[in-house]
C-alpha positions as CSV (number, residue, x, y, z in Angstrom):
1,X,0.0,0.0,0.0
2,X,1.2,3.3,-0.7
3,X,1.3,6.1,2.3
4,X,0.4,9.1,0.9
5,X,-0.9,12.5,3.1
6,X,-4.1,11.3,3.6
7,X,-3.0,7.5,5.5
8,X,-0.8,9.4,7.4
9,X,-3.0,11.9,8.8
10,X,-5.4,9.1,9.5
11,X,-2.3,7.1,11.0
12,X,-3.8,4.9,14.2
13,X,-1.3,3.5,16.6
14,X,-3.7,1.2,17.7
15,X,-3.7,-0.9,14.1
16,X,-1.4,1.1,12.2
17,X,1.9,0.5,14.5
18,X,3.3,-2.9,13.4
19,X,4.9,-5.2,15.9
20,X,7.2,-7.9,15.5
21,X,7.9,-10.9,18.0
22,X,11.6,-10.0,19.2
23,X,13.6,-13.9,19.0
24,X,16.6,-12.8,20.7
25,X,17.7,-14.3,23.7
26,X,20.0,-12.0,24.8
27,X,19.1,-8.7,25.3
28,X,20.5,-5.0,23.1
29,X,19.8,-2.2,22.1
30,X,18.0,-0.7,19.0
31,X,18.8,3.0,18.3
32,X,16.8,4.3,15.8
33,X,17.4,7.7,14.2
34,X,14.5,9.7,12.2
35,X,16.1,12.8,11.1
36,X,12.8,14.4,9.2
37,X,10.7,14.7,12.2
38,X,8.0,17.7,11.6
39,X,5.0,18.7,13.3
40,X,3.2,22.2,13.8
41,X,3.6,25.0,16.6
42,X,0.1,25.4,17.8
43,X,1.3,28.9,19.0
44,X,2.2,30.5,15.4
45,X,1.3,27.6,13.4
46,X,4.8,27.1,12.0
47,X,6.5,24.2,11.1
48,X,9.0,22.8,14.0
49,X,11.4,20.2,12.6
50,X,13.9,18.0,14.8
51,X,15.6,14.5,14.6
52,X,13.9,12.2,16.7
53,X,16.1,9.2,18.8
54,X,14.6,6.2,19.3
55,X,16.8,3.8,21.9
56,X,15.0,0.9,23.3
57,X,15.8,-2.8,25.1
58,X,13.0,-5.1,23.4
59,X,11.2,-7.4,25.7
60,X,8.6,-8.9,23.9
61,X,8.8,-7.3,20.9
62,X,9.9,-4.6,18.6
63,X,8.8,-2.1,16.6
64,X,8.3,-2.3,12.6
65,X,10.7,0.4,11.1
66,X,8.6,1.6,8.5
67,X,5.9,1.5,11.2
68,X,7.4,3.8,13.0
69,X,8.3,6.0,10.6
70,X,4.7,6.4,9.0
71,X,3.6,7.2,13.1
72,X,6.7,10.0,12.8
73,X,5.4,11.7,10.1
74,X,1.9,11.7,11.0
75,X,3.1,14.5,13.5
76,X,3.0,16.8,10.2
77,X,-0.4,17.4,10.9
78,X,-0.4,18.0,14.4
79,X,-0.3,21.6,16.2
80,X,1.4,20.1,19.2
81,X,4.3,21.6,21.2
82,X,8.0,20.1,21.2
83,X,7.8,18.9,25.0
84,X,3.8,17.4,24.1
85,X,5.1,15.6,20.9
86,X,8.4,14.4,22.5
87,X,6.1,12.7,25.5
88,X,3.4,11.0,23.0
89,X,5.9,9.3,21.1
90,X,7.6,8.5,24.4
91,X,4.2,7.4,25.7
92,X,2.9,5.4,22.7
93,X,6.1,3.3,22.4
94,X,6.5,2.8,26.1
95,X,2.8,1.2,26.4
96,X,2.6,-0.8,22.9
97,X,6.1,-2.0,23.3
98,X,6.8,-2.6,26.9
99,X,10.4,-3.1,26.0
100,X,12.7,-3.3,29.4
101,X,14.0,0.3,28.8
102,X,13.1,3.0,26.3
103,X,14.7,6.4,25.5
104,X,13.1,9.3,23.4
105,X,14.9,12.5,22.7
106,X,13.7,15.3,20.3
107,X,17.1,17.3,19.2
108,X,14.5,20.5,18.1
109,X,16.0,22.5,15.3
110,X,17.0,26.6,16.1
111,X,14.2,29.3,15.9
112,X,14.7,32.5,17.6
113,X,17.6,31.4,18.7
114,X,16.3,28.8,21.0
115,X,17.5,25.4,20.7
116,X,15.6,22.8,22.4
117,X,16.5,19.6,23.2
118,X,13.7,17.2,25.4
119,X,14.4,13.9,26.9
120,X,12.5,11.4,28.4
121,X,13.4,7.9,29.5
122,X,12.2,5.2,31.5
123,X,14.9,5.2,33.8
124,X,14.5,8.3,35.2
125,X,12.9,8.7,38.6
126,X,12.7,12.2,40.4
127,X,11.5,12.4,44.1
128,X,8.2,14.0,44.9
């Protein structure tokens, strides 16, 4: 099937995100790199771009590359902020993976001269 604007924007991570049954004994690590990452400022309405990384130990299973890059680029669409958009794909791939450790970072490119950078990862525990 070919992905064109319209299956993206309809993208479900429900059906749409394509696992595989990880055979590995031995557990390691997948790093993935998507370097065309896009979605919209609901602010101003202009496009943000960053490169998402993807690191992740795989319990059960793992994630379907081209998957996961359809889900990506569904953020085109969205008017969602860098931290928000950084924390769903955390989210989404934490809870449909549950893979024994998962990193997302968003490297956010310059405006204004702001660069952002947002990190979350399942290894992180801060006191209440």
């Amino acid at each position: 099937m070919r992905y064109g604007e319209k299956e993206i924007k309809k993208f479900d991570t429900n059906k749409d995100l394509e696992l595989w049954k990880n055979e590995a004994e031995n557990d390691y690590i997948i790093k993935i790199t998507l370097p065309e990452f896009c979605c919209l400022c609901p602010r101003s309405g202009y496009p943000d771009f960053a490169t998402i990384y993807l690191e992740y130990i795989p319990d059960e299973f793992v994630v379907e590359l081209k998957a996961v890059k359809l889900y990506i680029n569904s953020f085109m669409h969205k008017y969602i902020s860098h931290e928000a958009s950084v924390n769903e794909i955390y989210q989404t791939l934490k809870n449909k993976l549950k893979p024994k450790w998962i990193k997302v970072v968003g490297d956010f490119n310059p405006r204004g001269n702001v660069h952002t950078l947002i990190e979350c990862r399942s290894d992180m525990v801060i006191p209440h």
